[in-house]
C-alpha positions as CSV (number, residue, x, y, z in Angstrom):
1,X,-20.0,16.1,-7.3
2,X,-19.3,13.2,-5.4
3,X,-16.7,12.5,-2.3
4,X,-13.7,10.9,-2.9
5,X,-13.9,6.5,-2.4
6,X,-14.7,5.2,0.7
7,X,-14.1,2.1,2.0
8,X,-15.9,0.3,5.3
9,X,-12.9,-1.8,6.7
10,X,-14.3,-5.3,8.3
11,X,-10.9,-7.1,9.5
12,X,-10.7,-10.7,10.2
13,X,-7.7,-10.9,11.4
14,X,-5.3,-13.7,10.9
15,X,-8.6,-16.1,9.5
16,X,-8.1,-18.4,6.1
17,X,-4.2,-17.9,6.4
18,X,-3.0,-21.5,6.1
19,X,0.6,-20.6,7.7
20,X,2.2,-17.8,9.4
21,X,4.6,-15.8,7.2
22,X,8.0,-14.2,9.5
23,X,6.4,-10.8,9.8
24,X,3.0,-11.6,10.3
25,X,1.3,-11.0,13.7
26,X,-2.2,-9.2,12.5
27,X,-3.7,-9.2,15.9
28,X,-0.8,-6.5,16.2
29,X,-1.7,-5.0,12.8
30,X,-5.9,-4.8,12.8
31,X,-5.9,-4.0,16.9
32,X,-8.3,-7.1,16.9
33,X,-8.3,-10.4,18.4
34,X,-11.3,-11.7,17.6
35,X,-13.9,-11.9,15.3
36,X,-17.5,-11.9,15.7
37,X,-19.7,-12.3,12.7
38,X,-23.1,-11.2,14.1
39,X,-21.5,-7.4,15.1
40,X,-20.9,-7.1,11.1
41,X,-24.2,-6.0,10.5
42,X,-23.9,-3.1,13.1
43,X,-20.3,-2.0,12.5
44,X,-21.2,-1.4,8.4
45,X,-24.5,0.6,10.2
46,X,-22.4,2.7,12.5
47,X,-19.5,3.2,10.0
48,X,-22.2,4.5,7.2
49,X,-23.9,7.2,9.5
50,X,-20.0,8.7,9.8
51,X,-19.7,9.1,6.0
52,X,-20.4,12.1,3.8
53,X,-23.9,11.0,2.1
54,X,-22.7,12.0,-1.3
55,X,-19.3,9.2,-0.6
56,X,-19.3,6.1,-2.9
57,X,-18.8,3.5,-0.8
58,X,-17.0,-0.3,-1.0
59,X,-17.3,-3.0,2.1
60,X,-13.8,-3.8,2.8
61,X,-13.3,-7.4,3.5
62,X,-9.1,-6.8,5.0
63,X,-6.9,-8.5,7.6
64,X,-7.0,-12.0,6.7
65,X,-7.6,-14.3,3.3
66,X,-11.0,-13.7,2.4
67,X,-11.4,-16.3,-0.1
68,X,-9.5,-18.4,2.2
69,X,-12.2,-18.7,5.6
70,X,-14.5,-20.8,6.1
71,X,-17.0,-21.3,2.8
72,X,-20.0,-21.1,4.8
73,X,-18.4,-17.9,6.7
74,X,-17.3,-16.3,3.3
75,X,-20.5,-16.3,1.4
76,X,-22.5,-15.5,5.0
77,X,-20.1,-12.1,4.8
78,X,-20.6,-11.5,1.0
79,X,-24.9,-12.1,1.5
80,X,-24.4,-9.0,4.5
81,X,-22.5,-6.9,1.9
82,X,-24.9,-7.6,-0.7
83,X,-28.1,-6.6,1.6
84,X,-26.4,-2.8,1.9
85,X,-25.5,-2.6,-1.7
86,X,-29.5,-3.4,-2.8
87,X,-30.8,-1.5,0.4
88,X,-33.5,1.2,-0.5
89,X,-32.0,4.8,-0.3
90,X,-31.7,5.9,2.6
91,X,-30.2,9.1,2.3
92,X,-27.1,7.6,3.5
93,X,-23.9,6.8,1.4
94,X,-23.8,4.5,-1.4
95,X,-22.1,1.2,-0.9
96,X,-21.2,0.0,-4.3
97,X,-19.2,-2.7,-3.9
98,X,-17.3,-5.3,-2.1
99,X,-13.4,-5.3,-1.7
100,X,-11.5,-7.8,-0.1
101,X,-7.7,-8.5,0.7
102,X,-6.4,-12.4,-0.1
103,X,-3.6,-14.6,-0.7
104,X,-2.7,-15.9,-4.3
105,X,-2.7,-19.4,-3.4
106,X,-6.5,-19.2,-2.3
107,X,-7.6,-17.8,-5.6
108,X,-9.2,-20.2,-8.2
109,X,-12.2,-20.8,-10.9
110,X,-14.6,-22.0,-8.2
111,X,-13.5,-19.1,-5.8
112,X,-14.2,-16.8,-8.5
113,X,-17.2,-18.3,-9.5
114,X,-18.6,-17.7,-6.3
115,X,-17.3,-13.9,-6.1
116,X,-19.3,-13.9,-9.8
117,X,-22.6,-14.1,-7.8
118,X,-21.8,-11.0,-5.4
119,X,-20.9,-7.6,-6.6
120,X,-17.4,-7.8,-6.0
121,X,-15.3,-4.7,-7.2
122,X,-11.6,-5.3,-5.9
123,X,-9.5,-7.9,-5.1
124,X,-6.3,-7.1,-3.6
125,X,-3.4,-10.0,-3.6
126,X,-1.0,-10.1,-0.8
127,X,1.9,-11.0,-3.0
128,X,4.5,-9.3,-0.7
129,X,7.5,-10.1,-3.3
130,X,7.9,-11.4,-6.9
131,X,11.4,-13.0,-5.8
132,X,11.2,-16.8,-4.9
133,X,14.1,-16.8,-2.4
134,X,12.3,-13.9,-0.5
135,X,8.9,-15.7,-0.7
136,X,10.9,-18.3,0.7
137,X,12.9,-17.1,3.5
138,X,9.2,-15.0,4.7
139,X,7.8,-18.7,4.5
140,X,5.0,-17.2,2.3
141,X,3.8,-20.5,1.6
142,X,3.1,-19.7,-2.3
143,X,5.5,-19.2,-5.3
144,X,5.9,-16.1,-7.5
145,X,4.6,-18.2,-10.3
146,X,1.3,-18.8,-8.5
147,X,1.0,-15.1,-7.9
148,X,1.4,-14.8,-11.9
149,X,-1.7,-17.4,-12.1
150,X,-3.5,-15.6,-9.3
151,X,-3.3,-12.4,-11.2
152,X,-4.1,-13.6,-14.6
153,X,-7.5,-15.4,-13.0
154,X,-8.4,-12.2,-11.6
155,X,-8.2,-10.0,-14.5
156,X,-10.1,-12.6,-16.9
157,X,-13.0,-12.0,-14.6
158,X,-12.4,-8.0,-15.5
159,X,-11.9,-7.1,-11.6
160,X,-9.9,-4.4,-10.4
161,X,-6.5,-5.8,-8.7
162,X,-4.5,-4.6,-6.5
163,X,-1.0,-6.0,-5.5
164,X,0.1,-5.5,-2.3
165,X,4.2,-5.9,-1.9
166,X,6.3,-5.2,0.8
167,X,9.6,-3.4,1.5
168,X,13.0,-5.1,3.1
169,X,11.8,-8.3,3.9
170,X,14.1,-11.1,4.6
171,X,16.9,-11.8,1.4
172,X,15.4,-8.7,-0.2
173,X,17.1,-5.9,-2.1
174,X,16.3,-2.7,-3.5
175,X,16.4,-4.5,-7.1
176,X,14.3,-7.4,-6.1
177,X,12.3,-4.6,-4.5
178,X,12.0,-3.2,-8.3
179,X,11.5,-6.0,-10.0
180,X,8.3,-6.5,-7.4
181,X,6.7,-3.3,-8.9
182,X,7.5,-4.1,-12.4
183,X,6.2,-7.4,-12.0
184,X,3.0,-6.1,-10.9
185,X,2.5,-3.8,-13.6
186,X,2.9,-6.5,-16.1
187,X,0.5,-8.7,-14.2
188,X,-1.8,-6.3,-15.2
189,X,-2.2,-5.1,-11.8
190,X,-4.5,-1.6,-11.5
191,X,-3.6,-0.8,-8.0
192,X,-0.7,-1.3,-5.5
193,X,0.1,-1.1,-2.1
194,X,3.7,-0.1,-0.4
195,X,4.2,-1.7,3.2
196,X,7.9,-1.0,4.3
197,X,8.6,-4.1,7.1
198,X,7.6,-3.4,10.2
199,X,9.2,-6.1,12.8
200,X,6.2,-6.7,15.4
201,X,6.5,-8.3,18.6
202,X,5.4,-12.4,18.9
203,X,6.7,-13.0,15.1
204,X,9.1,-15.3,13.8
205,X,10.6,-12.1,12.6
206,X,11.5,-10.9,15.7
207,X,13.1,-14.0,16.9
208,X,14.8,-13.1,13.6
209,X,15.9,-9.9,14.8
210,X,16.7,-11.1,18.1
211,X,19.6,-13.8,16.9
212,X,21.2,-11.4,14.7
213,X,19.6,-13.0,11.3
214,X,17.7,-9.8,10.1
215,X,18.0,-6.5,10.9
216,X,15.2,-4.4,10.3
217,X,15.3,-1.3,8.1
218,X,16.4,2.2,8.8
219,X,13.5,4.8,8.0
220,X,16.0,6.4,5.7
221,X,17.1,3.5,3.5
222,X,13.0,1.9,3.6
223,X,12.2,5.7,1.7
224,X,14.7,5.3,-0.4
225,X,13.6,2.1,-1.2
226,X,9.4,2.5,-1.5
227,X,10.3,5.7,-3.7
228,X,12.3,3.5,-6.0
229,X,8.8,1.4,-6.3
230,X,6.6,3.9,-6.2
231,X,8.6,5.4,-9.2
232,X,8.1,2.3,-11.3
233,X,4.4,2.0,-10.7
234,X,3.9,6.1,-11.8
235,X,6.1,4.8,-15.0
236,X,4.0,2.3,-15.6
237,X,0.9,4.0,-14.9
238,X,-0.2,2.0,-11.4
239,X,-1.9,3.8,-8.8
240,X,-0.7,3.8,-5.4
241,X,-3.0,3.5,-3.2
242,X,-1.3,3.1,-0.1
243,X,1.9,3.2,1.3
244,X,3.1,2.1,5.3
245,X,0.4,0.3,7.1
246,X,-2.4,2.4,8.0
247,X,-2.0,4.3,11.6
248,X,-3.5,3.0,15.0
249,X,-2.8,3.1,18.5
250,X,-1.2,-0.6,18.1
251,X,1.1,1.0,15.6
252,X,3.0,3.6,18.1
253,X,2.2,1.3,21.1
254,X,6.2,0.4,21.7
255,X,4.7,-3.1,23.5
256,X,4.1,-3.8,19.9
257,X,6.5,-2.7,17.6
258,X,10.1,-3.8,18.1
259,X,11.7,-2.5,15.4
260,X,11.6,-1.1,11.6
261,X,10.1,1.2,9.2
262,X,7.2,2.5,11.0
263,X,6.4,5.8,10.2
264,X,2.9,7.6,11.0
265,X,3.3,9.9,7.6
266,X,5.5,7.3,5.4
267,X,3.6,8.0,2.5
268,X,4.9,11.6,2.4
269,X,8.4,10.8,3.3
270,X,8.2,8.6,0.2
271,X,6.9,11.0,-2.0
272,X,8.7,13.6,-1.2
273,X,12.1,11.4,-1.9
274,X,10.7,11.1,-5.6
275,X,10.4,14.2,-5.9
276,X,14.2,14.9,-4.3
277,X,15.2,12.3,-6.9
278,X,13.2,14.0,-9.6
279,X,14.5,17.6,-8.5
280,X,18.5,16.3,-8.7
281,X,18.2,14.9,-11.9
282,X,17.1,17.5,-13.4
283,X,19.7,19.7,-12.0
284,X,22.6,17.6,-13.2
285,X,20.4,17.3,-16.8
286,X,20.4,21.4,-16.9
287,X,23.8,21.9,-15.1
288,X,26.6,23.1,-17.2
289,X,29.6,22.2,-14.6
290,X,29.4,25.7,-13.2
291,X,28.5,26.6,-9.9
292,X,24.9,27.6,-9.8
293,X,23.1,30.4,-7.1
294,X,19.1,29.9,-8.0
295,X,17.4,26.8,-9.1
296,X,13.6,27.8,-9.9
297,X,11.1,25.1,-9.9
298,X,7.6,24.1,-11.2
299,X,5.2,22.4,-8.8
300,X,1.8,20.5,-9.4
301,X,-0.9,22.8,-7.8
302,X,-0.7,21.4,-3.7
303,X,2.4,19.9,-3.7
304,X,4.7,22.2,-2.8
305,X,5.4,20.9,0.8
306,X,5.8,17.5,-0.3
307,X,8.5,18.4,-2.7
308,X,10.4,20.5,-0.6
309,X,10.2,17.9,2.3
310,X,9.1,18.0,5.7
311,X,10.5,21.0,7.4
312,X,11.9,21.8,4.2
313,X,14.3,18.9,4.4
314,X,14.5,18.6,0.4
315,X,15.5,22.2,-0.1
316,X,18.3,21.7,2.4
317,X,19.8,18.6,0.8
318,X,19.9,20.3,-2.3
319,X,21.6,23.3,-1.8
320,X,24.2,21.1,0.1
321,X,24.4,18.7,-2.7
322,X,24.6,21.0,-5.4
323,X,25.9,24.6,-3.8
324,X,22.3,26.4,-4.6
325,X,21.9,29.6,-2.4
326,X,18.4,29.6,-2.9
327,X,15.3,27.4,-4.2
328,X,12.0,29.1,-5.2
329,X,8.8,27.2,-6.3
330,X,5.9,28.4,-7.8
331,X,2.6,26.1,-8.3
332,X,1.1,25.2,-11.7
333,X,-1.3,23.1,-13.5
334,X,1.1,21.0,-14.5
335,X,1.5,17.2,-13.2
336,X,4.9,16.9,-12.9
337,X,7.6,18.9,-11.7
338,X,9.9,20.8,-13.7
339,X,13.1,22.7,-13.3
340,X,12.6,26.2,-15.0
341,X,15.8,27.9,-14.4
342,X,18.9,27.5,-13.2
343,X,21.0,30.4,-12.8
């Protein structure tokens, strides 16, 4: 039986971005500041003899627009990928594709056309937001209708895409927010990402901050507001594959962050609000007006802290909400929740 996916993360920070969007400062984001090409080689080396030889394994091209460097830099990166994927075994890992992180506006036939000569197995789109006046006012540089173009090149070529959006940005709302995750379900996307703002030092979005023209989101309302996409994308059958930006020291470094949703176990908090949401409806669905003492619950097998909440924070709202004395879970099988009794 094989490991979980793997990926190999190679950032280039910051390189083929033709502007700077508000929130973007991704020396702050990757911990890098440079980028040298010849280590490449060695950091995929060092990163394989830490993997589980059993792992599948995809080179992660992240941090900047891939398809957006330099030509000559791209395909010199893609030819190093390429040499791992046909390497003899070695009795390491299995790299079996490349993955890469871009912009809509630096998709096209010819890019793609080049991809077609490397085995290229994801392509994630940094489309951020699906709302023009939000692309807009995070000077994004591309419009959602070039993200719907983007999208529909990528899956003609059969790839698997991923559509990255973001949480609270500038002139956003919880139903733009919404209408974000929808959109990338019918785009055809087979993957998402969740990144609640995060307001770092030396952006545009801190200057923001600063005069009083954004104000960056509360932990509480950016949950509430990832669940409410996360819950479209389980609707709609699109996997999650992340949600907040991934942890490093440059995350919890205060000289870094000034300000918003950053959270080293946001992806919990968020599902763990999906499930409070899930949990209260169907209290109110079973509910016959009557005060109630026991609510019994069903729980997927492992899941049974994430629905009660860190520190049991879910359990508590509840019984405030709703009058319950008591909560019990049990674990099943089953992939959803589901209220069993309510008594």
């Amino acid at each position: 039986m094989k490991n979980k996916h793997k990926n190999i993360p190679i950032f280039i920070p910051h390189m083929g971005c033709p502007n700077m969007c508000v929130f973007c400062n991704q020396r702050s984001i990757s911990g890098k500041t440079c980028f040298c090409k010849e280590a490449v080689r060695e950091e995929i080396d060092t990163a394989l003899d830490t993997i589980h030889p059993l792992s599948e394994v995809e080179i992660a091209y992240f941090g900047g627009s891939f398809t957006g460097i330099d030509r000559d830099l791209m395909i010199y990166l893609l030819d190093i990928a390429e040499e791992f994927i046909r390497r003899p075994d070695d009795g390491r890992a299995k790299i079996v594709g490349i993955r890469m992180s871009t912009r809509p506006d630096y998709i096209n036939d010819e890019i793609l056309d080049i991809l077609g000569n490397y085995t290229v197995s994801a392509i994630e789109l940094g489309l951020q937001s699906m709302d023009d006046s939000v692309l807009l006012a995070s000077k994004r540089g591309h419009t959602a209708e070039k993200a719907e173009e983007a999208c529909r090149l990528i899956k003609a070529r059969g790839y698997y895409l991923v559509g990255q959006m973001m949480i609270g940005l500038p002139e956003s709302s919880i139903e733009k927010e919404i209408y974000t995750a929808k959109k990338i379900a019918d785009m055809g996307c087979d993957g998402a990402r969740i990144y609640p703002t995060v307001v770092f030092y030396d952006t545009e979005l801190a200057d923001m901050t600063g005069r009083g023209e954004y104000t960056p989101l509360e932990l509480d309302d950016a949950v509430k507001r990832s669940a409410a996409a996360l819950r479209e994308f389980q609707l709609r059958g699109v996997d999650c594959i992340r949600i907040g930006l991934c942890a490093s020291d440059n995350l919890s470094d205060e000289s870094c962050v000034l300000g918003g949703a950053n959270h080293s176990a946001m992806g919990e908090l968020v599902i763990g609000e999906l499930y409070f949401t899930e949990m209260c409806e169907q209290i109110r669905d079973m509910s016959d007006g009557e005060s109630k003492k026991i609510a019994e619950f069903e729980i997927p097998k492992g899941h049974t802290s994430k629905a009660l909440g860190q520190r049991g924070r879910n359990r508590e709202r509840i019984k405030e909400l709703f009058g319950i004395e008591k909560i019990t879970v049990t674990e099943s099988e089953r992939e959803a929740i589901r209220l069993i009794s309510l008594s």
